[in-house]
C-alpha positions, -999 to +999 in steps of 0.1 A: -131-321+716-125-355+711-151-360+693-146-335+669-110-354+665-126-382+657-150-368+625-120-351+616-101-380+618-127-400+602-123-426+627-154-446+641-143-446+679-121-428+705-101-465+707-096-457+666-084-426+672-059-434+694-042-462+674-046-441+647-020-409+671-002-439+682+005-457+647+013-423+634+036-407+660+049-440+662+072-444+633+090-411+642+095-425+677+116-456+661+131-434+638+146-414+670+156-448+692+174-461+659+195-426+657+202-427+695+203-457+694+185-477+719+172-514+711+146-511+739+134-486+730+130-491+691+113-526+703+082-505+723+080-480+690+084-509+668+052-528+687+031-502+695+029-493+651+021-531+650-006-537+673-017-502+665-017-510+628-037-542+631-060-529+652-066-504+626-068-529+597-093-553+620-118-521+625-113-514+590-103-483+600-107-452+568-072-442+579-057-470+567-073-463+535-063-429+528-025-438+541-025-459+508-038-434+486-008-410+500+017-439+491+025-450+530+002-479+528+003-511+542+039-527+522+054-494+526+052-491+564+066-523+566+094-513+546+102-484+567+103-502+600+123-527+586+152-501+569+149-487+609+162-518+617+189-517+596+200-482+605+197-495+642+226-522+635+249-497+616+242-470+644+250-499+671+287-504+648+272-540+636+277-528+602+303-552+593+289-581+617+269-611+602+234-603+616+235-569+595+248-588+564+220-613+572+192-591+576+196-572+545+196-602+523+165-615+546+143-581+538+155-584+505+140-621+503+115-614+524+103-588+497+111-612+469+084-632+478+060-606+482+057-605+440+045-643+439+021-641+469+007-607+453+005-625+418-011-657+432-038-641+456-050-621+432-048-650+399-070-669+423-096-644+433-100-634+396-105-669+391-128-676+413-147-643+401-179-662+389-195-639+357-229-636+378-236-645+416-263-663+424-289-672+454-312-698+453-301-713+412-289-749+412-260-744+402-245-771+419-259-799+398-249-778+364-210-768+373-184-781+391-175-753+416-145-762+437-146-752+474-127-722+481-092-720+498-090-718+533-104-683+543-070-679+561-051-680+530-073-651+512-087-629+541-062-597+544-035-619+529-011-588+523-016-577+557-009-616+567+024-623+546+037-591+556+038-598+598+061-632+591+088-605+596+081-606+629+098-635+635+127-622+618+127-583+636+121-599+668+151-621+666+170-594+648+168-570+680+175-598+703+206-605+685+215-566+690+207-566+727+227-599+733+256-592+709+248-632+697+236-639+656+222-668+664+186-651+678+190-629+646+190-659+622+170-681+643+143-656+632+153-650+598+152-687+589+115-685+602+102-654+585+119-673+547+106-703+556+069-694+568+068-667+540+078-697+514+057-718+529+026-692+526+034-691+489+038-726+482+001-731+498-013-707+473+000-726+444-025-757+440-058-731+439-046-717+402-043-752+386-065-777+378-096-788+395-097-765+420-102-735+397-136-727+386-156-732+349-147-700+330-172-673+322-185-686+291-194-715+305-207-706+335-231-681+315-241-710+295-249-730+323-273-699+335-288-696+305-298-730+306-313-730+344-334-699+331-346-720+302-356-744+327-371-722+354-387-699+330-393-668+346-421-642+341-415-615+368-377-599+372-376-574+403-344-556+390-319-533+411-290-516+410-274-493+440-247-491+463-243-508+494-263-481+514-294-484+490-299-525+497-325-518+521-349-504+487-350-536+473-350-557+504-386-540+509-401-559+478-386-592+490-415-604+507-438-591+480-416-608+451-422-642+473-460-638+472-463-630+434-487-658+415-461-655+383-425-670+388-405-643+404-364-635+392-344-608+413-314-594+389-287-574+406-262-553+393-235-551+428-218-579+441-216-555+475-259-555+472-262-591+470-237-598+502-260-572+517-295-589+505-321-601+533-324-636+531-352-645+505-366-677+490-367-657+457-339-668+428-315-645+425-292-632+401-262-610+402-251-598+374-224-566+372-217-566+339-239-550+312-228-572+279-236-603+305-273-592+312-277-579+280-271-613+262-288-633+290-318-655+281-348-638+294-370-642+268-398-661+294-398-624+314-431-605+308-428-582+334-397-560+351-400-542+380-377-511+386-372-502+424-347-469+418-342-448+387-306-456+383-284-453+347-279-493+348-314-495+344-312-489+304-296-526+299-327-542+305-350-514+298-337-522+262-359-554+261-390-551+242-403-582+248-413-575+283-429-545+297-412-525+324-426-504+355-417-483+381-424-493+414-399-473+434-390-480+473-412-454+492-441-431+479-437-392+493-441-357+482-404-358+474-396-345+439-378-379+441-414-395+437-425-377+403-388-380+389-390-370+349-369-401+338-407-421+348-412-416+309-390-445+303-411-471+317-445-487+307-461-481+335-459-464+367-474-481+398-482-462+428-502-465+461-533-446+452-550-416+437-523-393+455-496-411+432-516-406+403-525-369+410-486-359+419-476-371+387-504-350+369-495-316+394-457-322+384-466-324+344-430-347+338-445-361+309-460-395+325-496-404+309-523-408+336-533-442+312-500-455+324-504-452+356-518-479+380-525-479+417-516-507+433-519-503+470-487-510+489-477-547+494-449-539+523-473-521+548-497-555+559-470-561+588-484-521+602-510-526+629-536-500+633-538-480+658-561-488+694-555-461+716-535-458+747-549-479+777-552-464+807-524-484+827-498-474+796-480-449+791-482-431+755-451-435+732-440-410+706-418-424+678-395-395+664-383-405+633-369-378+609-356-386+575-321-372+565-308-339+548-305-353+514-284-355+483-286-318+483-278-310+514-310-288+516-316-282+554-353-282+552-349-321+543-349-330+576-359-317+612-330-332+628-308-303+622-331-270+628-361-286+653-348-319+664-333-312+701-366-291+703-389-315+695-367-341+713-371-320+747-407-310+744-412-349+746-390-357+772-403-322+792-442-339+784-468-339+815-478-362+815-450-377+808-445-396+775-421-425+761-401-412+733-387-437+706-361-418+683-351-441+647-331-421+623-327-425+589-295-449+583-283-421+558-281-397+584-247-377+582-236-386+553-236-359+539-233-331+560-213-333+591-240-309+609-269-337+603-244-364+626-241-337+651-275-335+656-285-368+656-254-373+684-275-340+704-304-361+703-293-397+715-274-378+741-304-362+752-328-393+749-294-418+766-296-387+796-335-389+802-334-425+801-308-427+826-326-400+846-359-418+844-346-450+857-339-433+890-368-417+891-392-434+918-422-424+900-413-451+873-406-487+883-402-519+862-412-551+872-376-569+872-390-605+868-408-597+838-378-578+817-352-610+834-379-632+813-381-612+783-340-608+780-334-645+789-358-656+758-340-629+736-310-643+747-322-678+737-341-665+704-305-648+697-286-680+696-311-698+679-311-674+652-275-677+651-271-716+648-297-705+619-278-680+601-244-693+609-249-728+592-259-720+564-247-686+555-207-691+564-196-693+526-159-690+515-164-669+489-185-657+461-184-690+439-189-714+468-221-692+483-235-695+446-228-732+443-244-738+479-268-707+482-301-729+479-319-713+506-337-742+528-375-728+532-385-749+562-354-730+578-366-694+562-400-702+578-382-706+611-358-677+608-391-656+604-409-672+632-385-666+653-374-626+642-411-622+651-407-637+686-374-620+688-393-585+683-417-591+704-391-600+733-373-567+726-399-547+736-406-569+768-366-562+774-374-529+792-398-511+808-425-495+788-415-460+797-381-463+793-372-439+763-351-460+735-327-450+704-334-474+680-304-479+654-301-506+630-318-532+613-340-543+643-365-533+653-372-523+621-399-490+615-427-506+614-424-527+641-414-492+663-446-475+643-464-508+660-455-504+694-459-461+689-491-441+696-481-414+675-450-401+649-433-368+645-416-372+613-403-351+581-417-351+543-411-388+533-423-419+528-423-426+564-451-404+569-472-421+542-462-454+557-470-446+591-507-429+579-517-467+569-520-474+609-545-445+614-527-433+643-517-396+650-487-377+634-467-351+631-446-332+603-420-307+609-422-277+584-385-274+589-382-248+556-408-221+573-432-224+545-464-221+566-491-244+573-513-236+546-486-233+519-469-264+538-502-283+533-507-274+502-472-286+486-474-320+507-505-342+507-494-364+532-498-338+558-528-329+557-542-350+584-511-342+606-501-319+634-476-291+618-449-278+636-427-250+635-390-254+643-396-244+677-420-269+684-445-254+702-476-270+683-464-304+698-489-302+723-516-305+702-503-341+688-502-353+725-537-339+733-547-363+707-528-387+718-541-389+752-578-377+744-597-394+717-622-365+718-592-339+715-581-357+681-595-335+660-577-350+629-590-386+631-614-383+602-595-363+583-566-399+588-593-418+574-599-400+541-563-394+540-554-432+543-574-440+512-561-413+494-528-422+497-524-463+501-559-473+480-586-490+496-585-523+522-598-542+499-589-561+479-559-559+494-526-546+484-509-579+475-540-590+456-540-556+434-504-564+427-508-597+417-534-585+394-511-556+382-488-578+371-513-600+353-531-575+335-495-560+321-481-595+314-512-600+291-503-568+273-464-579+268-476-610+254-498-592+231-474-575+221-449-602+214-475-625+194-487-595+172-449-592+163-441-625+154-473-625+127-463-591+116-427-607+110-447-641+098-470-619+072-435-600+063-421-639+053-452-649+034-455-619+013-415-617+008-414-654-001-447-648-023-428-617-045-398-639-045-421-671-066-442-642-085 
């Protein structure tokens, strides 16, 4: 029940929910000690809506967001416990005393300032609003970006200025209880003076030198460090805040490429969200900026999502532009018609190239190149189980999709039965369960399920721990967790000294990334990953949310997959282990098979599950893998060969097309030369 109050709700936690009942009935409650009246109790309503409310504002609670849209937002809540007050004095006969006269014309001031504050906060944000965001551009040595205000000036200001009434409703109901003003405008004086005082502070960042270059020169100045830096390769995105994890894919490949590499955004909220990366980078959210942005060095753009914003670069003809997408699949997503608009089309291998033909969207088999895939040299390939392990099962469906189409994903129709089957396995099995970070956004049922099956895996775990059968060897997990701890705060002195900007124009003035310190942050996410999974036993089943681990270190430490139709499946293929797909739309093996090449070296199963067994024979048995060739001619099929490798057919990729751009480009310029001469030559005749 409860938690069906709080997806109802909207609310991320039970504590949520109840500040969210207490906030909410707690405005009534005032209302009802202010009619009887009764100071101590309007003092309890009145602080119970204020802690409640700040709690809610610190979890950044979507309550507090729609309240706003239904006009009781943040000001106007403020308001209304403040005219409670009021009513309170009147309805204790202080109507004609001083304290009521006094805090009137205090909310009334109090408010006053509220239009300057407003006015000031947001004249210096737009100000410091830099045109384009930047990570590793020397901007520094170009412009002269003033450090940003104090984050406690700017960071929920409204919310800030608005509790210096405190002062003044504090000393307002002590006035009431001891029949004294002086409390009363003790407090008043504090809330006028602090609130003129907050005002006052704001005043110096909207003047003179510490306001920012404005956006004409600041373009100016990036123009110039692209002149300088000349360019050739622009990986280009654009996406909301859930989609940053399809470009930070092609970091590490961007940082590899033998042509200078350029990363263009379109969202501020992508770049805030961007791994770190040695790679220059460029936000850019407006499309008349990009549009008139010197990029006339680029030969080649890569396109990671087919996405409207793409058509401001895509307008460029000096460069030639390719879809490289974030994932290759069966997915109708992978053959998307809109592919016409590019170049070229880069995909893994012949499967790529044959999907595209099958789907007949209009993309020309010349213009389509295989490439390998650059992201998968972290995945190991698979050994086998050793006798003195247990085997581990990674479940890791996808999620149900823009379209809501139930046979997107397992979770929903076969999860908890795949999800017991594996916990029910003899012998017994380790099961690993990563779901898709999109997972329930959508439909409601999708989070229910994935909730059914963490409960289920937290239960077994719990169980299995108990369990004599299975012991750990306590010295070696106390090791592992002591050097996580200490890889932890390493990572954090990392991160935290270098990444703790004030705002947007200070983190591009500043945001040269140090590589020496990259390198180090990387060693040491390695060593981190490989303590995690010395952390715990090795049969100790494990949700795995988040970042980290990330998939393919779980495919790594896996001895087989059960998965749904997406690129997960392809991914996991390149480490030759066994798999499974779930035919969660019933269309039969054959059909199933037919419709999806990446399954057909994989263990099908039903909704039911029952085939499971056949994946964990294989598993266990190298002679009962019946599949293992079949993974072998499927692996090239879908990724290319090992060799050269992927990195190295990319590199050449992009070569081969930035030859053709600058082809292109010269055999304009002596068509336009030829067009001179013979113009200038009719022009003497």
């Amino acid at each position: 029940m409860i938690s069906t109050a709080i997806r109802v709700a909207r609310v991320g936690s039970a504590a949520e929910l109840v500040a969210a009942v207490l906030m909410l009935a707690g405005f009534p409650a005032i209302m009802v000690a202010a009619l009887i009246p009764s100071v101590p109790a309007f003092a309890a309503a009145t602080a119970v809506t204020y802690l409640a409310d700040h709690y809610l504002h610190r979890k950044g609670s979507y309550l507090i967001n729609r309240l706003s849209k239904v006009r009781a937002g943040l000001s106007i809540r403020f308001l209304i416990r403040q005219l409670l007050l009021i009513l309170l004095l009147a309805r204790l006969d202080l109507s004609n005393n001083l304290i009521f006269y006094g805090a009137t014309a205090c909310f009334i001031a109090f408010y006053g300032l509220q239009a300057p504050h407003g006015a000031l906060v947001t004249l210096i944000r737009n100000r410091r609003r830099l045109p384009v965001a930047t990570r590793n551009v020397d901007l520094a040595s170009r412009l002269r970006i003033p450090d940003a205000p104090p984050l406690g000036l700017l960071n929920r200001s409204a919310e800030k200025m608005l509790h210096l009434d405190l002062a003044a409703v504090v000393g307002i109901l002590v006035a009431a209880a001891m029949d004294s003003t002086l409390p009363g405008f003790i407090g008043i004086g504090v809330t006028i003076v602090l609130g003129s005082l907050y005002v006052l502070a704001l005043m110096p960042y909207v003047r003179g030198k510490k306001v920012p270059p404005n956006a004409d020169k600041v373009l100016a100045k990036v123009d110039e460090w692209l002149r300088d830096y000349q360019p050739e390769t622009v990986l280009y995105f654009s996406g909301s805040k859930d989609s940053v994890y399809q470009v930070n894919m092609w970091l590490e490949t961007m940082e590899q490429l033998d042509s200078r590499p350029l990363i263009i955004l379109r969202e501020r909220v992508i770049l805030q969200n961007l791994a770190p990366t040695t790679v220059p980078v460029i936000c850019v959210p407006g499309g008349v900026h990009l549009m008139n942005m010197d990029l006339s060095s680029v030969r080649v753009a890569l396109y990671a999502a087919n996405v409207g914003k793409n058509i401001h670069l895509l307008r460029v003809p000096t460069m030639k532009h390719v879809f490289i997408g974030h994932g290759d699949s069966d997915k109708l997503a992978s053959v998307n018609p809109f592919s016409k608009a590019y170049d070229e089309v880069w995909v893994a291998g012949r499967a790529g190239r044959d999907r595209y033909a099958i789907a007949d969207v209009g993309v020309r088999d010349e213009d389509i190149v295989e490439v390998g895939r650059p992201q998968l040299a972290p995945i190991q390939n698979g050994q086998g189980v050793p006798e003195d392990r247990m085997a581990t099962v990674l479940y890791a469906p996808t999620w149900e999709g823009w379209d809501g189409n139930p046979g997107n994903t397992s979770l929903m129709l076969a999860g908890e039965n795949i999800v017991q089957k594996l916990l029910q396995a003899d012998p017994p099995v380790r099961v690993l369960y990563k779901p898709h970070p999109f997972t329930g956004t959508v439909l409601p049922k999708a989070g229910a399920a994935h909730q059914k099956v963490t409960a289920l895996i937290e239960k077994a775990a719990a169980e299995r721990a108990t369990d004599p059968r299975f012991q750990a060897d306590a010295s070696v997990t106390a090791a592992a967790k002591a050097e996580l701890a200490r890889i932890e705060a390493r990572l954090a002195a990392l991160v935290g000294s270098g990444g703790d900007k004030g705002d947007e124009a200070e983190a591009s003035r500043d945001g040269v990334v140090d590589v020496a310190k990259h390198e180090e942050i990387a060693r040491l996410r390695g060593e981190w990953n490989d303590a995690y999974w010395r952390a715990f036993p090795v049969w100790e089943h494990r949700v795995v949310t988040g970042a980290e681990p990330r998939l393919y270190d779980c495919f790594n430490v896996s001895d087989a997959m059960v998965s749904d139709i997406s690129s997960v499946v392809s991914d996991f293929i390149a480490s030759g282990k066994p798999y499974a797909v779930t035919d969660s739309a019933e269309l039969g093996v054959e059909e199933f098979k037919r419709q999806n090449t990446a399954v057909r070296a994989a263990t099908i199963l039903s909704n039911k599950a029952t085939e499971l067994g056949e994946l964990l024979d294989a598993v266990r048995d190298p002679a009962a893998d019946l599949l293992a060739e079949d993974r072998v001619e499927l692996k090239q099929y879908l990724l290319g060969p090992d060799e050269p490798t992927s990195i190295e057919q990319f590199n050449t990729a992009v070569a081969n097309l930035a030859i053709k751009a600058e082809a292109r480009n010269v055999g304009q310029e002596s068509r336009a030369a030829a067009s001179a001469a013979e113009a200038e030559a009719t022009t003497k005749a």
